[in-house]
N, C-alpha and C positions, 0 to 999 in steps of 0.2 A: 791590429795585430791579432791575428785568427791561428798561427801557427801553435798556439799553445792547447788548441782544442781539441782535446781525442773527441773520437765519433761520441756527440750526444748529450758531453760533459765535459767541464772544467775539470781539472786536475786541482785538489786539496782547496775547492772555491765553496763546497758544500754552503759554510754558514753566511756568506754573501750570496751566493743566490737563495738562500731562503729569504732572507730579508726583501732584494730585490724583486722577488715573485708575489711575495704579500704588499710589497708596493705595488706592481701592475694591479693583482686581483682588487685593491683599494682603489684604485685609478677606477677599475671599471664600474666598480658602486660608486664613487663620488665623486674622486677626483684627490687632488695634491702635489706637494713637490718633493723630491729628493735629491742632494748631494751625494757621488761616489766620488772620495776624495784617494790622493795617494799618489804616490811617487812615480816619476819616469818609470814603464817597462812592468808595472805588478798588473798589467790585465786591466784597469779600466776599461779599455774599448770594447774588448773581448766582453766583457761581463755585460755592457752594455748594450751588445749586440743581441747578447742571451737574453736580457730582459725584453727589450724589442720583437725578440720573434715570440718569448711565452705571449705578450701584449696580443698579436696577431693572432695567435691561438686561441685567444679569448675571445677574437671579434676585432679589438680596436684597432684603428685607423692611427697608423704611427707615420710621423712628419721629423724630417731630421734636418741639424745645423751642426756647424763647425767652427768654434775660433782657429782660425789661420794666423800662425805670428809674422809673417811678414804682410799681412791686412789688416792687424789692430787697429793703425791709425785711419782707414778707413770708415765713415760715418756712418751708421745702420747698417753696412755689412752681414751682421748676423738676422739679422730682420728681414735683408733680403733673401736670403735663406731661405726663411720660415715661409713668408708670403709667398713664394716663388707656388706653392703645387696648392695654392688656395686661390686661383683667379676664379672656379664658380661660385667657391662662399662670398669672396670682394663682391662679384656683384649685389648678391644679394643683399648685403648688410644697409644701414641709412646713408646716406651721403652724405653724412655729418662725421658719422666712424669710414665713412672712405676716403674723404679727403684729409683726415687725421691720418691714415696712414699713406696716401698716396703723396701727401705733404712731407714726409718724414725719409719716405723711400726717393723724393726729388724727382719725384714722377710727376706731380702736380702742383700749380700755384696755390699762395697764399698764404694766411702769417702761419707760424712755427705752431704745430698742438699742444695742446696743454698736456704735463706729461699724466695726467690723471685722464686725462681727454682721449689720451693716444695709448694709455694703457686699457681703457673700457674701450675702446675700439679694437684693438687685439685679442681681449678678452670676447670681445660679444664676436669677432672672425673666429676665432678657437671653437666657441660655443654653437655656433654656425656648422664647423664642419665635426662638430660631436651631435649632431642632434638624430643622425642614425644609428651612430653607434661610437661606444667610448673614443676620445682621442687622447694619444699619447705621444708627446713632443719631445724626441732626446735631442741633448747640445752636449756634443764633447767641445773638447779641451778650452771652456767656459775662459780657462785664463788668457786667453790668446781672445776671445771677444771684444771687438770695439767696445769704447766705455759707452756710447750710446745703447745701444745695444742689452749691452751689461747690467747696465742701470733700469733699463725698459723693464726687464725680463727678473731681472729681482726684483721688480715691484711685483710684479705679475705672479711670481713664486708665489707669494702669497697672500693671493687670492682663491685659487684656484680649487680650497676645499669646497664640496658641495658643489661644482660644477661639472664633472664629468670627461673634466681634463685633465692630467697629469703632465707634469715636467719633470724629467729625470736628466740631470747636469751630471758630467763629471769634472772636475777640476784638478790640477797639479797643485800637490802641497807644496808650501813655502813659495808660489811665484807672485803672490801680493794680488791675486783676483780681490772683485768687492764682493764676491760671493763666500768668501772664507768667512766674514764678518757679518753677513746678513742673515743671519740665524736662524739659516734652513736645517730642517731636521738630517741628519748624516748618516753615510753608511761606510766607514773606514776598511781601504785595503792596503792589506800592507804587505809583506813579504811572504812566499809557502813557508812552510817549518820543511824539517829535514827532510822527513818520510815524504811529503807532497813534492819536493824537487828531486827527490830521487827517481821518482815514479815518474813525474813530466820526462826528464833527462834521457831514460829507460826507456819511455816509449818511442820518442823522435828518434832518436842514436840507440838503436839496440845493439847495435856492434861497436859502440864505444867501449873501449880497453877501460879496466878496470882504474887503473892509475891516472888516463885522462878523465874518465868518470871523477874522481875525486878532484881532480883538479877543478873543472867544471863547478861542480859545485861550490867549492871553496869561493872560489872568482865570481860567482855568478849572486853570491848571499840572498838564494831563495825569491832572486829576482824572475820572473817566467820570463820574459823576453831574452835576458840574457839567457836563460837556463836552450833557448832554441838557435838564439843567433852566435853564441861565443863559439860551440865546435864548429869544424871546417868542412865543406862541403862532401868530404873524403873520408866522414867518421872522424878524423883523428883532433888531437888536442894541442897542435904546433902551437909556438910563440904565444902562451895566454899568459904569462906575465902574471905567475901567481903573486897575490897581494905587493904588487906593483902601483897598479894603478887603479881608481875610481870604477866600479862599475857602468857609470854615464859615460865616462869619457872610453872607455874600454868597448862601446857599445858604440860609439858613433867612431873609432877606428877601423872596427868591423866594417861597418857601413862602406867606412870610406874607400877600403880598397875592394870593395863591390863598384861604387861607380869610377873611380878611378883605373877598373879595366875594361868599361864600357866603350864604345866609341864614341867617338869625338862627336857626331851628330845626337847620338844617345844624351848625350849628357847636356848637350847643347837645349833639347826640347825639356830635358828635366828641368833645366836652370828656368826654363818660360815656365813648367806648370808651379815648381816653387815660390818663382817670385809671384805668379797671376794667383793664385789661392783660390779662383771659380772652379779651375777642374771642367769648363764648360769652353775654351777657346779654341782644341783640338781637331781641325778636320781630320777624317779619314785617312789622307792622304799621309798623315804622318804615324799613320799605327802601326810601320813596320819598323820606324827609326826608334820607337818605345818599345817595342819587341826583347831588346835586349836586358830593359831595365827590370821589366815582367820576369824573363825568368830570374832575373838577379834575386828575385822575391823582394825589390823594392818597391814596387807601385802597384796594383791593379787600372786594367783598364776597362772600360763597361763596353761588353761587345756589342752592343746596339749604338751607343749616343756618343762613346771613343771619350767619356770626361775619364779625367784620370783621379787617382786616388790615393795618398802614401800612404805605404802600409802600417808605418807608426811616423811619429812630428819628428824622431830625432833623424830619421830617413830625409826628409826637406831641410833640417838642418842643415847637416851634413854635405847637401848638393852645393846651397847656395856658401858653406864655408871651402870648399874646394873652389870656388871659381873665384877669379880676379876681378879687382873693380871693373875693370875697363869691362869683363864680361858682364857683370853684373848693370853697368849702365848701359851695353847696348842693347841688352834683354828688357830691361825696362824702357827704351827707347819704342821697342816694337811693340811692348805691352800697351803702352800711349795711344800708337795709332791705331788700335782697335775699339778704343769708345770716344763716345762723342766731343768733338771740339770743346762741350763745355764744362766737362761733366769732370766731378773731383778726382775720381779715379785717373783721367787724363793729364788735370795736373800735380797729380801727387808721383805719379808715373816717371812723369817727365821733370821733374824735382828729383830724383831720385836717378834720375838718367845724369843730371847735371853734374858737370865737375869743376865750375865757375860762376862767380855770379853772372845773371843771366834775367834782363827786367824783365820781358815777355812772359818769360816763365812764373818771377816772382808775381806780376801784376795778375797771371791766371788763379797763382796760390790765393792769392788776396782776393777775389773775385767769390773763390770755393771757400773762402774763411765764412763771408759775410753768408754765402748760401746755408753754409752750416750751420750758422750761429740761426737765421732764422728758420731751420728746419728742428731747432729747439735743442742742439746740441755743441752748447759754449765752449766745451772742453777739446773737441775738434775742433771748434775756429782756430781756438788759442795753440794748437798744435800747427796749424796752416800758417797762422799768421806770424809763427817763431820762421817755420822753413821759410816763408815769404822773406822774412826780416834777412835770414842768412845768403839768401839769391838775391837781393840788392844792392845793385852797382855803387848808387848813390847813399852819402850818407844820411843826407833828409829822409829818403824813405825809408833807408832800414830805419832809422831812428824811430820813424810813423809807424812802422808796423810791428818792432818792437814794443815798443813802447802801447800802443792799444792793446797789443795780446796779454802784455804785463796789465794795465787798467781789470780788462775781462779778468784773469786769475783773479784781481783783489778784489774784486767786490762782485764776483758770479760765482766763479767755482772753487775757491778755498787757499786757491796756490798765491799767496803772499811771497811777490819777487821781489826785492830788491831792485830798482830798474838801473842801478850801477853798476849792475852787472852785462848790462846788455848794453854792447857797443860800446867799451867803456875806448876814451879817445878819439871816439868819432863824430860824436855831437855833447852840444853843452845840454845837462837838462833842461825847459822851459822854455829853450828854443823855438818847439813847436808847440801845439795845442796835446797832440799826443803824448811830445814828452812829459810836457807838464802835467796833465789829467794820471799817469802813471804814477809819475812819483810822488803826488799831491794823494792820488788813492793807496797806494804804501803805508803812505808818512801816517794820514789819515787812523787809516788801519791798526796803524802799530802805536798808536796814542802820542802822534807825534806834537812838536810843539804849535797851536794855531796858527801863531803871527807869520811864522815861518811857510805857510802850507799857504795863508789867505795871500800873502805876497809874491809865492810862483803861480798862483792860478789868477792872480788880476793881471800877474804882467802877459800872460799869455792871452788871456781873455783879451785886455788892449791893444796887443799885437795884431788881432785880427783883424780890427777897425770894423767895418762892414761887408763882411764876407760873403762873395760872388755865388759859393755852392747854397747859400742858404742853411740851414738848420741840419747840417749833417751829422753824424753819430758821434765824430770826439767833440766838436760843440757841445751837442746837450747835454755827455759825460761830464766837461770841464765845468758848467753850470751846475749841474747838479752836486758836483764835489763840492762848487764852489757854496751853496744854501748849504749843505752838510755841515761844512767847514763852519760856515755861518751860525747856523743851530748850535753845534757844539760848544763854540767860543761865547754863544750869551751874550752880545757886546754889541752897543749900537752905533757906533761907528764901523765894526766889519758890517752891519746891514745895510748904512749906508753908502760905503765904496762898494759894498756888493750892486746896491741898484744905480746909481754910477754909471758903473760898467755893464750893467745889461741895456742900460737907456743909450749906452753909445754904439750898441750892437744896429739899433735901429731897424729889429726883426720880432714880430711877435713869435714870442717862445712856443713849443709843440707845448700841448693840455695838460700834459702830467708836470711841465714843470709850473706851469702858470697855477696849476692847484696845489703843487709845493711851497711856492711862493707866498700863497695867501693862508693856508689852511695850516702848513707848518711852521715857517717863518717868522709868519705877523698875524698868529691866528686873532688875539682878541683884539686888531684892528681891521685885517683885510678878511676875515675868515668867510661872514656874514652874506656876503653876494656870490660868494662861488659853491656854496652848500648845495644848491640845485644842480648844479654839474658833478660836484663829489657823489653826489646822491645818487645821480643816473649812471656814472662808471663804476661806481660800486655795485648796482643793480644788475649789474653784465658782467661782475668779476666770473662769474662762474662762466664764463664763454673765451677767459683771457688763458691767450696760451702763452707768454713770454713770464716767466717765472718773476723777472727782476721787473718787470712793468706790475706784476699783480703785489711783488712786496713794494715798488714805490706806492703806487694807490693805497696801500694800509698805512703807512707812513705819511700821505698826507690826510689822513683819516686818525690818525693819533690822539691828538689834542681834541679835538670835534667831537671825539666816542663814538667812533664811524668802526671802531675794529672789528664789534661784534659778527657787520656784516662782509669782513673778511677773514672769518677762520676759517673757514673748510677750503680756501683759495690759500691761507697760509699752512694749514697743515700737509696739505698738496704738495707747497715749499721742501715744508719740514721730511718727507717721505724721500721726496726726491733726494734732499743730503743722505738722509739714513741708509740709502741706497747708493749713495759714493756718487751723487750728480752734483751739483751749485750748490757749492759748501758754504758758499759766504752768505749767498742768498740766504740759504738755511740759518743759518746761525743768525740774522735778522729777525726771521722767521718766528724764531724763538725768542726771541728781544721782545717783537712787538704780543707773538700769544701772552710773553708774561708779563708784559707793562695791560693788556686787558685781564688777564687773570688775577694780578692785584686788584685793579678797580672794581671787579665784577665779582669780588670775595671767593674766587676757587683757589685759596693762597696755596693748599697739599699742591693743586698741580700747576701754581705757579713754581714748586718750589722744585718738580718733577722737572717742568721745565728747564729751569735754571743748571742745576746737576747736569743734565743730558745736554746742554745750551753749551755749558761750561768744558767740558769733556771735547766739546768740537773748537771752540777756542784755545784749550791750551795745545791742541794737537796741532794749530792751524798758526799760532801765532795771533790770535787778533784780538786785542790786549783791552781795544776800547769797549768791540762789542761783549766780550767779558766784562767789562765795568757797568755796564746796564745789568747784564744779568746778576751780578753781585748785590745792585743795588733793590733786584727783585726779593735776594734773600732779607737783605740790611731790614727793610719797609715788613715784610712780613714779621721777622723777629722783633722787630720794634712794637708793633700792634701785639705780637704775643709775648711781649713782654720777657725778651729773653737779648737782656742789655751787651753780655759779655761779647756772643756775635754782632751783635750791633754795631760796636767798637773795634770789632779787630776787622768789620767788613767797611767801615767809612773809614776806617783808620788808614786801610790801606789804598782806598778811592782815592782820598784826599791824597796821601804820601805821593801818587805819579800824576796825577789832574791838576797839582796846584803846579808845579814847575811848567808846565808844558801849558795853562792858561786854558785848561779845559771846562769852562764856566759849567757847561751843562750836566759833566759829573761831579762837580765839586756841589751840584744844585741838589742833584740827585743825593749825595751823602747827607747835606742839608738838611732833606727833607726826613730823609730816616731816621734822622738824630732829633729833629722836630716830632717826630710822631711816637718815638721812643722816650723822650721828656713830658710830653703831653702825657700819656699814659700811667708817669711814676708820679706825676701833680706837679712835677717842674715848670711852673705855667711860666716863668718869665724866661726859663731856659730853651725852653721849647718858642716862644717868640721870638727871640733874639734868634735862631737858627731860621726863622720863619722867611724872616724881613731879612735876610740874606739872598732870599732868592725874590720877595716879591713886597716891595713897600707899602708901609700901610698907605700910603696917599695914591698912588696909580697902580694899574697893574700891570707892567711895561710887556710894551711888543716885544723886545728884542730879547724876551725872555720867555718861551711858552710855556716850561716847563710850572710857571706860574700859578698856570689854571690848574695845576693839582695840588695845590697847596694852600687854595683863598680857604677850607676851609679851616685849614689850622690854624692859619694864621688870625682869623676872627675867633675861633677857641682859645686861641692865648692870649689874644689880648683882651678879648672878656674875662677870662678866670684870672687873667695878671690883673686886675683892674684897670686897665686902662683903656677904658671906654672912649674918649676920646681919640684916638688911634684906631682901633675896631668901628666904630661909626664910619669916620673919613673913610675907612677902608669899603666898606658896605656900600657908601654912600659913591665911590668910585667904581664898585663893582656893578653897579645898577650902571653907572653912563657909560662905562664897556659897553653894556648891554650881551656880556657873556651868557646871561640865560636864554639868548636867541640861541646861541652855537647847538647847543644839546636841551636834550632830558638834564643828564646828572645835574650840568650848570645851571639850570633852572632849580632843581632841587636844593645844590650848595646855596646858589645867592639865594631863596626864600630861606632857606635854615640859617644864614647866615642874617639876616634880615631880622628871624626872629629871636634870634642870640642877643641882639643889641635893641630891640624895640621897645619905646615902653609899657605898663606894664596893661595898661590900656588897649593895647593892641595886636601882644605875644600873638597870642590864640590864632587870631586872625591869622599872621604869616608863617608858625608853624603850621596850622591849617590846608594853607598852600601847600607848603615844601610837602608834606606827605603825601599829599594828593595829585603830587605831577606825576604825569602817566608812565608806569616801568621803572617810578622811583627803588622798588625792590631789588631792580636789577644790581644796585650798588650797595649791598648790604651792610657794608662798615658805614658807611654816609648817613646812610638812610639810618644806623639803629642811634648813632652818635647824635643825628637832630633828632630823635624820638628821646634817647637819655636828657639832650639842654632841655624836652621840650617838656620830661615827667619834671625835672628838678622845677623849673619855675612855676608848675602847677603845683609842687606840694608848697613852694615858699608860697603863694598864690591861697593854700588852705584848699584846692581842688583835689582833695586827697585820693578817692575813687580814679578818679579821670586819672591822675598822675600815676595809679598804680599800675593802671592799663598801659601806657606808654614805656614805661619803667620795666613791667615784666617784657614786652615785648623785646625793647631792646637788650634785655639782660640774654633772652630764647636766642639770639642773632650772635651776642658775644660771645657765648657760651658755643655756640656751633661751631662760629668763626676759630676758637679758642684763643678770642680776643684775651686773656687775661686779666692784664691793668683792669681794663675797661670794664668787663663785666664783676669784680672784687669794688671797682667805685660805685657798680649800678646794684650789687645787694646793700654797699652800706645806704646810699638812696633808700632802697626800698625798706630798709629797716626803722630810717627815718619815719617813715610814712606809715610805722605801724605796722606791716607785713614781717612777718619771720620768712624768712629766705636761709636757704640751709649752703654753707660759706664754705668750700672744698678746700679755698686759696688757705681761708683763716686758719684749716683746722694743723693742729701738731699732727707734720708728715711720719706716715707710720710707713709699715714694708710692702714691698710689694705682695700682690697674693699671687700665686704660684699662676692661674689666668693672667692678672695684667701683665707678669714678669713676660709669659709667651708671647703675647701681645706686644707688649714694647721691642721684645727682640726680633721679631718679624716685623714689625715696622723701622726699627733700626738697619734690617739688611735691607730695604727699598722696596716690600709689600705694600701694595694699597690698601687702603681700609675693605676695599671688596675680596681683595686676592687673599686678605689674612682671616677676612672671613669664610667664604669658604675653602681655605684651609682648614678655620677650628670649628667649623659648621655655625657661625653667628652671620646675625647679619648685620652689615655695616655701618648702622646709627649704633648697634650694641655695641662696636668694636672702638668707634668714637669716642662713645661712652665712656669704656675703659682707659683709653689715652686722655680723655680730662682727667681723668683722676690720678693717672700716671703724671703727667709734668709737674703737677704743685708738687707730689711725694720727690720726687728728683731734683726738684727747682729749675726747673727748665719752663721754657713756652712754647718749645716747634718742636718737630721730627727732628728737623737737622743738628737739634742737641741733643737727641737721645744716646747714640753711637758712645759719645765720649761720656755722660750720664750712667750707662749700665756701667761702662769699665771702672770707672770711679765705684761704683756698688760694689762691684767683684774684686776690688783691693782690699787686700787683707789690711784691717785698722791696726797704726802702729800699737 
């Protein structure tokens, strides 16, 4: 919309283009991104445009896109856009970042890019074509952008400081883009004030009558689009319907009796460039039947290349709400036949042409689901594979194709469906492998009951006998539900009907489930011989472009302590959700960073985690993978000694885990109840939670969650005295032979080893355990065998020796702000002769006017670094401070400070 632009200048836009100009001039020193946000008709484009030509005035090289709303559901749409006037940079770039994006654009074979893969390949094309001179990339109407696309390019947002490119989005407030929430810096337009649509009004209509002037404005509320398109082409002020009706809807009435006195071939080629969104399908031949729409002032046409162009989206609106279905599908019919036989746009076209079910068509949807889903964008399959569902004659197939597009939502991209809602009467669930794999991934999800989810997935698994297609995509789904299902329930009889029925499939399983199998499943029986293979595809994660294949490989890297070498493949995960991509993936994502971030002692950003984890589960529904993250908080407050959340966070695991037979979180509560008694010296209560989940005599397969709990469970039954019990237990941990699996395990079983040794030969196996290589990496483990290992050198008389161990692990709990733990390791060392100065012991006094800052910027969600420099400290001093803050509060974690200050600031009865 350019009609609002006197020669030179915006009308009453002054402090939006200052903003927008110190954007460009910033773009060309560095680079960055901005938001122009606001409503139908205030001039985004317009403003836009402004920005664009200062950009060129500077020198830089501006590249422009489009969301199109009748092309959202189209897969990289916007991308092809962008790429489209970059074929000299494509060449030049690696063939690594070209086939990253020629894969995505479905120009080229091969698996789907990694979206961090196919973002630095965009990013290094960008950089490419800035290396002469700045580049600046605008996207209007951002909310009309495919979500591929969408998501690409919000990552991209921000990156982009320091590089020399700029991104300048506009978006429509309230239409639910993922850009409103990705917390790009903004620049709000909103309505002129009085004086500024006086002056617009006045210049367009100078011979508008005084009284239609008024009215004008009144109706128009400071909107510029309306302030140009509401009077009639004659000056005057007919039929405006003061405070009548909506300014939008008042706006595309306009419109409509503009093409509605169009001709009939006019409006005919409108309705093709509407529904087609390229703007590129026009020959020549038809620029005299567009002629009439031009002067209407609804379209431009480009007099060179004849693409066409609406002057504003409510203008495309408006065409394709004037026309009848029947028009509407034969338009898209002809749309069809202009790209390739294979190509999605052809069957999405002719989907959209349909007015019956129709298999040929559905089977093409379904064909364009799977291309999507490996071109790395699950949330278009799942849109394909819905239409496919609804153009299905038959009810097996819709059934099949609903029912996998439902699977994909639950456990890819976030949309938790109910699969009873789809086709409800037309198929039984379980019937097929599809159906079952859906509502088994539901049920799943939504912490449904085991017995019920392991009983529709064997009988479907069984139904297939030995299936002719081989190892095809709802198989390995229903498998893999089917181990999940397994893992969750804890129970060795679902392990054993589980292999069963994979033995009667009579097909060696694809890699990643066979490494779930042993390394998840039955790690401290099967784990042992497949570690060489976990080891070499984790070696490559950084090459994996399928988001859900790099979080199963973490997932079966879990138990083994294989995680480390999948964060920056899972934070990858984590970016892509935060960027509105595979939400479920994400929120896994975050499961598994924070089940490594407990063991590997970063509990603040386990607990950062968790909060952010938690936030996308309650939005999403996903009830179980919130029970892990829950159980992230439970384990940390337990270690720091902050019982009350301990309890209200198992209290409430247990309350929906125990009905529903969910072994693996009722384990997980377990253990945080174990780690939280161990800490206060409840040595037999903390055992008896122990051997809940893993017996002193074996350390059962069907259990993995096990191997994080061998060493509490020999803490407690050494300090509960019952040696007897902690022996067996050691002495079964050795013929696991679990210290093959890992480092850690090697370190537990030697600390555990020398927990129970006698006294003759401590030395010797703690000796070990400290000494296993990258034992540091697990610093609660590590400082707790250094603590058993001062205590039995001072009872020992090795006083020295013992003090050294003792201060060490005291340095580790004190960091950690183990609590319990380091209040047991000064009274130790006080034993031992050493004065140790006791923060826990002393009578809490007030806060000082620093820690108070302190605690309250860590109460609103500052890291120890961001509250540092905030108060200009640096972040071991800020630490500092918050040890001393929780004994004064009685607290043990961040996540009780919040409710801690409030309690301070109530006034004492």
């Amino acid at each position: 919309m350019q009609g609002w632009v006197s020669p030179g200048r915006l009308v009453g836009r002054t402090r939006e283009l200052g903003l927008l100009y110190g954007f460009v001039e910033s773009v060309v020193a560095e680079g960055g991104a901005r938001l122009v946000v606001g409503e139908a008709g205030v001039g985004k484009t317009a403003l836009l445009g402004a920005a664009a030509a200062h950009a060129a005035e500077l020198g830089a090289r501006v590249l422009r896109a489009s969301g199109v709303e009748f092309e959202a559901e189209v897969s990289f749409a916007g991308l092809h856009q962008l790429i489209a006037p970059l074929s000299a940079e494509l060449a030049a770039i690696s063939p690594e970042s070209r086939r990253a994006v020629g894969v995505a654009m479905g120009v080229q074979e091969g698996p789907a890019p990694d979206q961090l893969a196919l973002t630095n390949a965009l990013l290094t094309l960008l950089s490419a074509a800035a290396t002469e001179s700045p580049l600046l990339v605008v996207v209007d109407d951002l909310q009309w952008l495919d979500r591929a696309s969408a998501t690409l390019f919000g990552i991209l947002a921000r990156r982009l400081d320091g590089t020399g490119v700029g991104l300048l989005g506009v978006v429509r407030a309230g239409e639910g883009s993922v850009f409103e929430d990705a917390g790009l810096p903004e620049i709000a337009v909103g309505p002129l004030d009085d004086d500024a649509a006086a002056e617009l009004l006045t210049e367009a209509f100078p011979e508008l009558p005084p009284r239609a002037v008024r009215q004008v404005l009144a109706e128009a509320q400071g909107n510029p689009l309306a302030l140009i398109e509401l009077p009639t082409s004659d000056g005057s002020a007919a039929d405006l319907g003061l405070g009548r009706t909506p300014v939008g809807r008042r706006l595309r009435q306009t419109f409509a009796r503009r093409i509605e006195a169009l001709p009939a071939e006019t409006r005919a080629q409108l309705l093709l460039a509407a529904l087609d969104g390229t703007g590129e399908l026009f020959p020549a031949i038809l620029f005299g039947a567009l002629e009439p729409a031009e002067r209407a002032r609804l379209i431009r046409v480009h007099p060179v290349t004849r693409g066409v162009q609406f002057r504003h989206p409510l203008t495309r609106s408006a065409v394709v709400d004037l026309s009848t279905d029947q028009e509407r599908r034969e338009t898209h019919h002809q749309l069809a036949l202009r790209h390739p036989a294979d190509s999605e746009r052809r069957a999405w076209h002719l989907a959209e042409a349909a007015s019956s079910p129709d298999e040929q068509i559905a089977q093409l949807l379904e064909e364009a689901a799977l291309k999507t889903k490996g071109r790395g964008d699950p949330v278009g399959a799942i849109d394909l594979l819905l239409r496919a569902a609804e153009l299905s004659p038959g009810a097996d197939d819709h059934d099949r194709r609903a029912m996998f597009a439902t699977y994909l939502g639950a456990d890819v991209t976030g949309n938790l469906m109910d699969p009873r809602t789809f086709g409800a009467g037309r198929g039984v669930p379980g019937r097929s492998v599809e159906s079952a794999v859906a509502a088994a991934a539901y049920m799943v999800n939504s912490g449904g009951d085991i017995d019920t989810i392991h009983r529709l997935l064997l009988g479907a698994l069984r139904n297939v006998g030995q299936p002719a297609r081989g190892w095809d995509a709802p198989l390995s789904e229903i498998v893999y539900v089917l181990q999940a299902n397994c893992s969750f329930g804890s129970r060795a009889d679902l392990l054993d009907e589980y292999q069963a029925a994979l033995d009667g499939l009579g097909l060696e399983p694809p890699e990643i489930l066979t490494l779930l199998g042993s390394t998840f499943l039955q790690p401290a029986r099967l784990a042992a011989p497949s570690l060489p293979r976990l080891d070499e595809a984790i070696a490559g994660i950084g090459d994996q472009s399928d988001h859900v294949h790099a979080v199963r490989l973490a997932i079966a890297g879990m138990y083994v302590d294989r995680l480390a070498g999948c964060r920056n493949a899972l934070w990858r995960v984590v970016e892509h959700g935060r960027a509105g991509g595979a939400i479920a993936s994400a929120i896994k994502a975050f499961a598994l960073l924070g089940f490594d971030s407990v063991l590997s002692g970063d509990w603040d950003g386990a607990l950062r985690l968790a909060d952010e984890g938690l936030a996308f589960t309650a939005r999403h529904h996903y009830r179980l993978l919130g029970g892990f993250l829950h159980y992230d908080r439970a384990v940390v407050a337990a270690a720091r000694g902050d019982r009350a959340t301990v309890r209200r966070l198992t209290d409430d695991l247990v309350g929906w885990a125990a009905p529903n037979r969910i072994g693996f979180v009722l384990q997980l509560a377990a253990h945080a109840k174990a780690v939280d008694a161990l800490g206060h010296g409840e040595f037999e209560s903390a055992y008896r939670h122990a051997v809940e989940i893993c017996s002193p005599e074996t350390v059962p397969v069907h259990k993995p969650v096990a191997l994080w709990v061998l060493l509490d469970l020999v803490e407690a039954a050494v300090r509960a005295e019952r040696m007897t019990e902690a022996r067996a237990h050691v002495a079964d941990i050795q013929r696991a032979a679990v210290a093959d699996l890992s480092p850690r395990l090697a370190l537990i079983t030697a600390g555990a080893m020398g927990m129970t040794a006698p006294s003759t030969t401590f030395r010797d196996t703690f000796d070990t355990a400290l000494a296993t290589p990258g034992a540091n990496r697990w610093p609660f483990a590590h400082a707790r065998i250094q603590f058993a290992y001062g205590e039995r050198l001072r009872r020992a008389k090795s006083t020295s020796e013992a003090r050294r161990h003792l201060t060490d692990a005291l340095d580790t709990f004190e960091r950690l702000g183990a609590v319990p733990w380091a209040t047991r390791c000064r009274a130790e060392l006080r034993a031992s002769g050493l004065t140790v100065a006791d923060h826990a012991a002393e009578e809490p006094g007030p806060l000082t006017p620093q820690e108070r800052k302190i605690a309250d910027l860590a109460a609103a969600g500052l890291t120890n670094k961001q509250i540092g420099e905030r108060l200009y400290l640096s972040p071991r001093t800020v630490g500092a401070h918050l040890y001393r803050v929780f004994p004064k509060l009685g607290i043990g974690s961040r996540a009780a400070l919040r409710d801690a200050l409030g309690r301070l600031s109530e006034p004492s009865a």
